[in-house]
N, C-alpha and C positions, 0 to 999 in steps of 0.2 A: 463405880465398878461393882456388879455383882460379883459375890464372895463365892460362887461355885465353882471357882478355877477357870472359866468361860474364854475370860480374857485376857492376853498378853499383858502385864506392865511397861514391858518396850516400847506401846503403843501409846502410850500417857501420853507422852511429849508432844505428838502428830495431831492428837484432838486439844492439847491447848496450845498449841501455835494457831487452828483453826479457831480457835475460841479468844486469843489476843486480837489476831486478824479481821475477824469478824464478831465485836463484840454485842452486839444485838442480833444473834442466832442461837439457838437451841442445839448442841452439836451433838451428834448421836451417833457415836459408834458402829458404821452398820454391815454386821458378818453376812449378808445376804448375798453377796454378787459373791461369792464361792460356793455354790452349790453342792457342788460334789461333798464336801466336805460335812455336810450338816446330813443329821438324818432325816430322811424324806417327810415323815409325818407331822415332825419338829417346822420342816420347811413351808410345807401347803398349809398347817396351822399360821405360822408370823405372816404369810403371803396374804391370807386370808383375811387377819387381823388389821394388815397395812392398808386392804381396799377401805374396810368401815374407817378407819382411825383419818386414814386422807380424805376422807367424805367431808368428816364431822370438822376436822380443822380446815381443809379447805386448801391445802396443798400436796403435792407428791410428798410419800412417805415411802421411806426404802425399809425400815427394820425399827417399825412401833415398838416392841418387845424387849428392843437393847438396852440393858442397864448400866451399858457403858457409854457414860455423860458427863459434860461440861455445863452447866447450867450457868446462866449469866445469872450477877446477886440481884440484878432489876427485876425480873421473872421472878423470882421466888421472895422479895419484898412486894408485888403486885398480884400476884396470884392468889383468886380467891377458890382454894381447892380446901377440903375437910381431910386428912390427915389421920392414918390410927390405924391399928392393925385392922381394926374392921376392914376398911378398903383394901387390903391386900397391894394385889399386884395392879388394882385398878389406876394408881397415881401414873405411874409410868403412860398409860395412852392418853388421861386427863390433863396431865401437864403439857402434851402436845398442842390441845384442843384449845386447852387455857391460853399457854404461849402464842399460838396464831391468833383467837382473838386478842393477846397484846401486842400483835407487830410483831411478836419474836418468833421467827419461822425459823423452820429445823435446815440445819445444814448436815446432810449426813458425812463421812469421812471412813473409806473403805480399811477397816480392822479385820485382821484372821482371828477365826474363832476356837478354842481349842474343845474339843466333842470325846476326851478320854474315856476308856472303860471303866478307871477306877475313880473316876469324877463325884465329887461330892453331890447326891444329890437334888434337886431342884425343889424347893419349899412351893411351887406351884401347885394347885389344887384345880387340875383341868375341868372340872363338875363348875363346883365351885367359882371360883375365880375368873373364867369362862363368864357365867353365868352374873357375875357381878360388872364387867367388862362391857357385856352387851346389853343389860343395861342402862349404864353412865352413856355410851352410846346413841344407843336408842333413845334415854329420854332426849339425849343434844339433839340428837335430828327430827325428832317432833317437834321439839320448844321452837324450833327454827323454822316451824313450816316442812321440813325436809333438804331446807337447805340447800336447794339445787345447786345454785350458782356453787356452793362449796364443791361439790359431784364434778361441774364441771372445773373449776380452777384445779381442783388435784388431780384431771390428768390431762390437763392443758397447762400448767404453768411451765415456763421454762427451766432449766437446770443452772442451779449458782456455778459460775467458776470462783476461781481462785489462780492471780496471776503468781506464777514463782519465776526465780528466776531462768528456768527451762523452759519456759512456758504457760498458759492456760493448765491448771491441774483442774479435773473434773472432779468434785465433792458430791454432786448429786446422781452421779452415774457409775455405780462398782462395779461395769464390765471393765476391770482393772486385772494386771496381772498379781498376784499374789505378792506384797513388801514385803 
C-alpha cells in the first residue's frame, strides 16, 4: 500500500481474499475503471504507462503504477530484480515484467482511489523516474527482439474471472460500479 493516503484500508480484505484465491497471481489494486475520479493528466499518464508495461510482460495490464499489492512469497523468492533507492519507482512495472516471465500474471481487483486536496504528496520525480521506467522498458523490449508476440498477448489475452458465490466476478475488467 503506498503511504500517500491513495488508498482505502477497507479494501485490504478484497485483494487478499483475491490473493488466497488465486495464489500464483500478481494482485494489483487497480483505481482506473473510475475515471472521473482521478485527475486527467495523472490518468492519460498510468494509461500510457499500462500500454508499454502490457507490451513488455505480455498480458493486459489495467494500473501498472498501483502500489496497492498482494505479492505472492514465490515471486519475490524467484524474482531476479536489483532493488535500492537508485530504482525508484521503477520496481513497481519491473516486477510486472519479471512476474509474467515467472507464470505469475497480474490479476487486477477494482479499488476506489482517494485524489484529496490535502493529500500527502507523491515522492515521484516525473523527469526522472519517467525516464528510468522507459528505460528498464526499453532495454526489455529490445533484449526480446521487440517481443511482438508480448504486443500481441496483451491485448488479445482473455479477462480472469473469479466465481463467487453471486456469480462470475470480473477482476480483469473495472467497468464496475463503485464498492
Amino acid at each position: 500500500m503506498d503511504g500517500d493516503g491513495q488508498h482505502r484500508a477497507e479494501d485490504i480484505p478484497m485483494l487478499l481474499e483475491a490473493a488466497r484465491r488465486f495464489p500464483d497471481r500478481l494482485v494489483i489494486g487497480s483505481r482506473l475503471w473510475n475515471k472521473a475520479v482521478i485527475p486527467k493528466a495523472r490518468y492519460r499518464a498510468n494509461r500510457f504507462a499500462n500500454f508499454w508495461i502490457a507490451w513488455a510482460s505480455g498480458q493486459p495490464i489495467e494500473d501498472s503504477q498501483s502500489g496497492f499489492r498482494v505479492y505472492p512469497a514465490q515471486l519475490i523468492r524467484k524474482a531476479r530484480i536489483e532493488v535500492g533507492r537508485q530504482q525508484g519507482f521503477v520496481f513497481e512495472s519491473e516486477i510486472v515484467i519479471e512476474a509474467a516471465r515467472l507464470a505469475f500474471y497480474v490479476l487486477p481487483v477494482p479499488v476506489r482511489a482517494i485524489y484529496g486536496e490535502n493529500a500527502r504528496p507523491s515522492h515521484f520525480r516525473p523527469i526522472l523516474d519517467i525516464a528510468r521506467i522507459t528505460r528498464m522498458v526499453a532495454w526489455t523490449l529490445i533484449s526480446r527482439g521487440l517481443y511482438l508476440q508480448g504486443l500481441w498477448r496483451s491485448l488479445t489475452v482473455p479477462s480472469i474471472s473469479m466465481e463467487t458465490e453471486s456469480g462470475p466476478e470480473r477482476y480483469s475488467s473495472c467497468q464496475t460500479s463503485d464498492r
